[in-house]
SEMIGU-308046 format. One record per residue (C-alpha): z, y, x. Coordinates in steps of 0.02 Angstrom, whole numbers, plus 50000, padded with zeros to 5 digits. Each point is the difference from the previous one (the first is absolute). Layout:
[node [Z; Y; X]],
...
//
This chain:
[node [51389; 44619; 48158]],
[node [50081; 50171; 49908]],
[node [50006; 50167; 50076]],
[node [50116; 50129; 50007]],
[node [49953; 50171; 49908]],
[node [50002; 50067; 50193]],
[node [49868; 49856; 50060]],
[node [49896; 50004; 49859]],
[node [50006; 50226; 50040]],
[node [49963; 49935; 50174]],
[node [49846; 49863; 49967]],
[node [49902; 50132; 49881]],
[node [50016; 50135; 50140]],
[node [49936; 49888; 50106]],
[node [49849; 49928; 49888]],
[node [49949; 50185; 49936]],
[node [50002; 50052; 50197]],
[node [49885; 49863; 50057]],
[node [49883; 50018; 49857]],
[node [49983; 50187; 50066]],
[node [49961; 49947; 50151]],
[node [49866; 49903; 49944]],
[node [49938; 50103; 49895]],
[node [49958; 50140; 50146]],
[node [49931; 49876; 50092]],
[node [49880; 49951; 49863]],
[node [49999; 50189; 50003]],
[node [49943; 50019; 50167]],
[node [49885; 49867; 49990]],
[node [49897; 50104; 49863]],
[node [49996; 50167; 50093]],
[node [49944; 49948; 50175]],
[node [49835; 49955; 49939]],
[node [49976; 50157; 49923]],
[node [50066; 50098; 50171]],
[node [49841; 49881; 50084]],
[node [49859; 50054; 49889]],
[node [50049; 50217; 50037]],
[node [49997; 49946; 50187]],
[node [49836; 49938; 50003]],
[node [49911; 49977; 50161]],
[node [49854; 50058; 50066]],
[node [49894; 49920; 50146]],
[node [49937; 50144; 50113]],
[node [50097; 50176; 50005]],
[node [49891; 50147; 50080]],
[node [50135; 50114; 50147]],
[node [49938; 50163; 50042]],
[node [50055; 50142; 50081]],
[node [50094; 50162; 49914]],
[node [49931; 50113; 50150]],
[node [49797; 50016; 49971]],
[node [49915; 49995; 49827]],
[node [49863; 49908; 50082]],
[node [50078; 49825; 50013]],
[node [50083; 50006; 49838]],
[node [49855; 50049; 49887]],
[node [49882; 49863; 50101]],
[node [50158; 49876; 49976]],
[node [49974; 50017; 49799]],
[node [49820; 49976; 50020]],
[node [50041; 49852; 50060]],
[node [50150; 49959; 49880]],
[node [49872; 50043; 49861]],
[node [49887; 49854; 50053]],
[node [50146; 49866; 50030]],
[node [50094; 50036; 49851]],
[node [50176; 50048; 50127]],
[node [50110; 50140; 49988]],
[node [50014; 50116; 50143]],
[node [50177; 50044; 50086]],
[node [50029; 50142; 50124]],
[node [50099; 50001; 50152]],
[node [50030; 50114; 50138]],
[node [49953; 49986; 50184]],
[node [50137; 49920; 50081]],
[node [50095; 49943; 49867]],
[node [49986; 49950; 49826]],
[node [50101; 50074; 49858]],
[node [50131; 49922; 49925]],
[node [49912; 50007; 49823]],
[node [49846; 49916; 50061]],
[node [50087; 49867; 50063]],
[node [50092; 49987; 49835]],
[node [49821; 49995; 49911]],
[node [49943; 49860; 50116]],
[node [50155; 49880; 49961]],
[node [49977; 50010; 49816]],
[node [49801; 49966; 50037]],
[node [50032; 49858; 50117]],
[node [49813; 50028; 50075]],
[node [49933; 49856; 50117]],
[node [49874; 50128; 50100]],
[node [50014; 50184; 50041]],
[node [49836; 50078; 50058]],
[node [50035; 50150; 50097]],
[node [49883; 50155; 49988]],
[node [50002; 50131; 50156]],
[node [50021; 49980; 50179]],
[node [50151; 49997; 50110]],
[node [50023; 50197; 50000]],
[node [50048; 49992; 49830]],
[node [50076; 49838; 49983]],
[node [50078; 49910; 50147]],
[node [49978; 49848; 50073]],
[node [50204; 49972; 50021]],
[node [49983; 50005; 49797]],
[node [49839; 49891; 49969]],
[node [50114; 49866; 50105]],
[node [50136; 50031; 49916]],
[node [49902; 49986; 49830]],
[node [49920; 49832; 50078]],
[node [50154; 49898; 50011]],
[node [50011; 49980; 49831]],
[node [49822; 50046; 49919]],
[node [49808; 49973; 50058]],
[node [49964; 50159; 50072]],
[node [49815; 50063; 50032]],
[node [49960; 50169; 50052]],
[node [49840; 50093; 49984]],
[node [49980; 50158; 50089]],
[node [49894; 50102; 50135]],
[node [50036; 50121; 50111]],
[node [49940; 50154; 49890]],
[node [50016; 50019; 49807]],
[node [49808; 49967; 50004]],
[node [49991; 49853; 50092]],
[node [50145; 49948; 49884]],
[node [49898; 50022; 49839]],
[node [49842; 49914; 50105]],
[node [50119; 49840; 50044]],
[node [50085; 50010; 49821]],
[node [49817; 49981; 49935]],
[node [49946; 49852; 50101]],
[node [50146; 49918; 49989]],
[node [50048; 49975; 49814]],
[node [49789; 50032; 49937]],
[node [49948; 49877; 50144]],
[node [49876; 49935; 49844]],
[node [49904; 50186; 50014]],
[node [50020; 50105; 49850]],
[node [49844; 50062; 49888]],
[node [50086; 50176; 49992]],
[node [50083; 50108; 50158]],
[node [50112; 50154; 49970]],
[node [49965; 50133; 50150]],
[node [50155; 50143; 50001]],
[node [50035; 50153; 50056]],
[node [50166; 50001; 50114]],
[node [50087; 50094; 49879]],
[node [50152; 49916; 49902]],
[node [49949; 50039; 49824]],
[node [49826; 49943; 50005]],
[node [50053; 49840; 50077]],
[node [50151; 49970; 49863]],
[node [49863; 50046; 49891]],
[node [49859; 49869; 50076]],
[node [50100; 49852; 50043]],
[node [49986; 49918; 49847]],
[node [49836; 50048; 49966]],
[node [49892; 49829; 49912]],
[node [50099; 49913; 50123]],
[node [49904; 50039; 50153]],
[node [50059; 49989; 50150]],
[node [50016; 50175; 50073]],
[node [49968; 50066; 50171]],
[node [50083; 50154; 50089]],
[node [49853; 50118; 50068]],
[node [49992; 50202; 50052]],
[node [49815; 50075; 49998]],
[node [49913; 49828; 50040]],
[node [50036; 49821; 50013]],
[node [50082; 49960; 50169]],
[node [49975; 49838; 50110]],
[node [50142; 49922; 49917]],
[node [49932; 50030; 49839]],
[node [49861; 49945; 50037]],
[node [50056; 49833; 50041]],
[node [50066; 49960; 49856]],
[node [49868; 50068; 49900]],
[node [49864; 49898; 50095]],
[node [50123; 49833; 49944]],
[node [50035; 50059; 49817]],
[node [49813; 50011; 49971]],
[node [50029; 50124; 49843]],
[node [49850; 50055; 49875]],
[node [50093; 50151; 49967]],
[node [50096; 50120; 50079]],
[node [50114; 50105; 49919]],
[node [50040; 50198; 50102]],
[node [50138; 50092; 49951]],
[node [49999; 50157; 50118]],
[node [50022; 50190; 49970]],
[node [49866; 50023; 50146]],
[node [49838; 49955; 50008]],
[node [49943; 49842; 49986]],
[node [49962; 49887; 50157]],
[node [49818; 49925; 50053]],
[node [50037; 49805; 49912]],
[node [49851; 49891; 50014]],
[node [49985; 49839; 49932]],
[node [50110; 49997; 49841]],
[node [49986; 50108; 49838]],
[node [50112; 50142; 49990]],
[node [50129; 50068; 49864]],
[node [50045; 50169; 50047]],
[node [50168; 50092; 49911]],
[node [50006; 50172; 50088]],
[node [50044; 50141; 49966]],
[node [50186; 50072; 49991]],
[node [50144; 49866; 49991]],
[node [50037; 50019; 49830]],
[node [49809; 50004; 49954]],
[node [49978; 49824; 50094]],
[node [50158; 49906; 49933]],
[node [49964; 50061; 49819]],
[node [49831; 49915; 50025]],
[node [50073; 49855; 50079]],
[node [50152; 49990; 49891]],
[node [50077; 49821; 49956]],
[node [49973; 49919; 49832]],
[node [50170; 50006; 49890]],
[node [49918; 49900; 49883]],
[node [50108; 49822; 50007]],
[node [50129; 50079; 50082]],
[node [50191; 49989; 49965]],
[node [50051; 50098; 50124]],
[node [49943; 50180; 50055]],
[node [50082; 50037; 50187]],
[node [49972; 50194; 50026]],
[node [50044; 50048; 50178]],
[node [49976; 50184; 50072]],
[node [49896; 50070; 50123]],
[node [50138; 50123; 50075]],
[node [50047; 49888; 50119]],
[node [49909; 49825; 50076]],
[node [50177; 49921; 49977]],
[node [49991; 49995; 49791]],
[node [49854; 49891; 50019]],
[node [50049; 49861; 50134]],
[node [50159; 49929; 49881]],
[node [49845; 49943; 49878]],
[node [49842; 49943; 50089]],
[node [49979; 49871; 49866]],
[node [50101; 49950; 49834]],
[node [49934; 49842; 49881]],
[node [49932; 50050; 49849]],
[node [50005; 50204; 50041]],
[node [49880; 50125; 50029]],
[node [50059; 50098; 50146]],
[node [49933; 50196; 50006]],
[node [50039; 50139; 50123]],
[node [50012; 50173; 49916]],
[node [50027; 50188; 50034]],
[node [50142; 50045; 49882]],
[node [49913; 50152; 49944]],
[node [49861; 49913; 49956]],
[node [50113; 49848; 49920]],
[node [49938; 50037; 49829]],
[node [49810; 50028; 50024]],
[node [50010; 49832; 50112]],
[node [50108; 49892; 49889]],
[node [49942; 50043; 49820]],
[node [49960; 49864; 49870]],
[node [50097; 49883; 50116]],
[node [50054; 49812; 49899]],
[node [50121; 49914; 50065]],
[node [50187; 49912; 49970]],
[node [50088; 50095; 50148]],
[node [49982; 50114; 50128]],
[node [50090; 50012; 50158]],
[node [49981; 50170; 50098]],
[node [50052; 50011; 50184]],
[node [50026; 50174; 50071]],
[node [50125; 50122; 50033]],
[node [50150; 50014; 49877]],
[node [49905; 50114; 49877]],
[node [49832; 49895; 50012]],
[node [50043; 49879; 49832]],
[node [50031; 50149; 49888]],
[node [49824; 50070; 50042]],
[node [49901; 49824; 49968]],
[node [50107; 49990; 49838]],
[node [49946; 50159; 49961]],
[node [49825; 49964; 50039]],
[node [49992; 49840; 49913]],
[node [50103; 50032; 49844]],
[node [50065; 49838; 50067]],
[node [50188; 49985; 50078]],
[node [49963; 49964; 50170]],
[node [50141; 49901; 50103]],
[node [50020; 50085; 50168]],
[node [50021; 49898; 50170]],
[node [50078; 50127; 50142]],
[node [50083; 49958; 50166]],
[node [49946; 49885; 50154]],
[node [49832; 49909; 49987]],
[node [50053; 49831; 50049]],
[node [50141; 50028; 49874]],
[node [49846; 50035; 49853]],
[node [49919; 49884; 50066]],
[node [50133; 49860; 49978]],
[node [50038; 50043; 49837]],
[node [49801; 50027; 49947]],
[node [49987; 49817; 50055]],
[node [50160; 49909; 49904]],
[node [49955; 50099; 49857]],
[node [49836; 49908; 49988]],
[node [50068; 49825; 50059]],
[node [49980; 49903; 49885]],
[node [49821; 50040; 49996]],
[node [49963; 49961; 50185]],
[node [50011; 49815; 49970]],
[node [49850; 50016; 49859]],
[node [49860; 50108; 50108]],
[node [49856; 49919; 50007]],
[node [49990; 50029; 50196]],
[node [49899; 49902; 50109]],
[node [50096; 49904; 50118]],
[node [50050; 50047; 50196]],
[node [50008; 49919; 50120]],
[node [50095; 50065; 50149]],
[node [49931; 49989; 50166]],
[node [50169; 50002; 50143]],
[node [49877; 50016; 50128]],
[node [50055; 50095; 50156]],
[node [49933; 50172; 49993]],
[node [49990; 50140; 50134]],
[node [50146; 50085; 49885]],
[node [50112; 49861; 50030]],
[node [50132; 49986; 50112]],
[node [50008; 49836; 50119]],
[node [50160; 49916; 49987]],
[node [50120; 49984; 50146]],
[node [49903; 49834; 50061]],
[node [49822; 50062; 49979]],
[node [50031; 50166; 50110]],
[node [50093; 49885; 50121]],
[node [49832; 49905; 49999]],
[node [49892; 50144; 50000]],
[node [50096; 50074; 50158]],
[node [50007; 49828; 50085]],
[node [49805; 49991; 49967]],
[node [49975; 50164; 50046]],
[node [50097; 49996; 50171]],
[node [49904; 49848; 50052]],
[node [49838; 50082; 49973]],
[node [50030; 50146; 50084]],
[node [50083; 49905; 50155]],
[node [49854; 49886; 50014]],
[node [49844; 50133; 50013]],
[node [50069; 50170; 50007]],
[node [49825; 50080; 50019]],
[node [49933; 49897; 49835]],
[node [50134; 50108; 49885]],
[node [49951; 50164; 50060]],
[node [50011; 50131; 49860]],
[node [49818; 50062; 49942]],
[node [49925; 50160; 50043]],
[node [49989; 50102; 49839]],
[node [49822; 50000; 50006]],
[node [50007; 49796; 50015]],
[node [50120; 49987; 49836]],
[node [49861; 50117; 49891]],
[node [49881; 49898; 50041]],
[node [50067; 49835; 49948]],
[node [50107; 50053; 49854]],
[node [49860; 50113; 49937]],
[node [49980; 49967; 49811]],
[node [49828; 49999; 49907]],
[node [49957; 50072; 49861]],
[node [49958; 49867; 49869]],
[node [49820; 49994; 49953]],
[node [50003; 49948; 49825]],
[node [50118; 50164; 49935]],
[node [49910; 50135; 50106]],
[node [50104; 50135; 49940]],
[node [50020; 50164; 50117]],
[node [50157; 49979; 50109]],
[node [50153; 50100; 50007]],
[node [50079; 49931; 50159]],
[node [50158; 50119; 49968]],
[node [50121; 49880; 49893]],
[node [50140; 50041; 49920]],
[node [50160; 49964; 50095]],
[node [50148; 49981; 49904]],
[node [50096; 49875; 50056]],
[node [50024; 49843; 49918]],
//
């Protein structure tokens, strides 16, 4: 069979445009691997609130043990970045730190149609810390960190020997209490500006003094670091975008002390979060250019966490396992409040005079909670009462 010069034009057109064809989708083949391994998942992603300091320094104390980056979202709804952050980590379980104040329960449903959602929480910071504590160091912990309610010495303290830390004022409430008489520590840790509370039982490690005095003494290691995360004390909100990083030291300083507190610092980078003018002081303090992180915390936060992703996947974490138990925080779904109001009109109908509502005197008495003998520290019955 001959061609014309026209078919034979025609026939190599055609050949040269299939072999480009091909050839992206040989192309294509290659790359999408590669666009895999950056989106590496992660099991467990820590949610905490942008509203209280509180939650999201506990949250990293937590994130710190697991080996899971910590996102931020706000009370009723959660930012658009965040969200971004949690489709590129494709998480199984999100474990939700702070009570319904601070994080709704129309979110936490909305969160648990397409993750396993746990929430850990009480109905003051303190009780917070206390339930944080027994819930992810239900194995008791050989050290305890006791804090002043003060956000710098708890930024400070949270990541302290990885202990387990515990909210106080002057004295160890009932809460605290609690979980100290289940974590069974030989040493407790005090971090306080005041004086120092009757503890019994444990041995004590006191840092006192003025805040700067007691996180110089308490000051994280660098050492082995890659990463040092500098976040100011002007303002609660430069610490909560950073409650924990992989492989960073995270310190809290006074920029007009940046110098005294960061000298002889070794380390590959440092990130500073601050106001706009906070990275040229820590470069200035460090001799190091400092790479400066300004704007919305659960925007930091987001980035913080991609920037280390491809570490997440290598922590040497221990494992979670999320409990979706029903908790008082939760909110019933349409059928179970039907149920509940069903159940709840029957009894009532049936004996009217058995559902009575207790004299206050009666409740005190039954609801009364005892000091735990074990821990017989001095009790501060005034707790603190942020909500969480």
């Amino acid at each position: 069979m001959r061609f014309s010069k026209e078919e034979l034009g025609l026939l190599v057109a055609a050949i040269l445009v299939l072999s480009g064809t091909v050839m992206a989708q040989d192309d294509n083949t290659t790359v999408e691997p590669d666009n895999q391994a950056q989106q590496q998942q992660v099991d467990t992603v820590i949610m905490t609130t942008t509203e209280t300091y509180h939650d999201s320094l506990l949250a990293g104390q937590v994130a710190e043990k697991y080996g899971a980056p910590v996102l931020l979202t706000e009370s009723e709804e959660i930012p658009e970045t965040t969200s971004g952050t949690l489709e590129q980590l494709q998480p199984s379980n999100i474990v939700i730190v702070g009570g319904p104040a601070v994080v709704a329960p129309e979110l936490e449903m909305q969160l648990s149609q397409n993750y396993n959602v746990e929430r850990v929480s009480g109905e003051t910071a303190e009780e917070t810390a206390s339930k944080v504590a027994q819930r992810f160091w239900a194995e008791g912990s050989q050290e305890v960190n006791l804090v002043d309610d003060d956000p710098t010495l708890l930024a400070g303290a949270v990541h302290f020997n990885d202990a387990p830390t515990l909210l106080v004022t002057q004295n160890a409430s009932n809460t605290t209490n609690e979980a100290l008489e289940m974590l069974q520590p030989q040493t407790a840790n005090i971090f306080t500006t005041g004086e120092v509370g009757n503890i019994t039982g444990v041995e004590t490690q006191e840092y006192t003094g003025s805040v700067d005095q007691i996180l110089e003494d308490a000051r994280p290691e660098t050492a082995g670091a890659d990463t040092l995360v500098v976040t100011s004390r002007e303002n609660f909100s430069y610490s909560i975008p950073a409650p924990y990083v992989p492989n960073a030291a995270v310190v809290s300083v006074d920029p007009e002390n940046a110098t005294q507190t960061l000298e002889d610092v070794e380390v590959e980078e440092i990130w500073a979060i601050g106001p706009e003018d906070f990275g040229q002081t820590i470069s200035e303090a460090t001799g190091m250019e400092a790479e400066s992180f300004t704007g919305e915390p659960s925007e930091i936060a987001s980035e913080l966490v991609l920037r280390k992703q491809e570490e997440w996947s290598q922590l040497p974490g221990e494992e979670l396992e999320i409990q979706e138990t029903t908790t008082d925080n939760q909110t019933a779904t349409p059928e179970e409040e039907m149920n509940q109001t069903e159940n709840t009109t029957e009894t009532t109908t049936e004996n009217p005079d058995e559902n009575m509502t207790e004299t206050p005197e009666e409740n005190m008495s039954e609801n009364q909670t005892e000091t735990p003998g074990d821990m017989n520290q001095t009790i501060n019955n005034t707790e603190n009462t942020t909500p969480t």
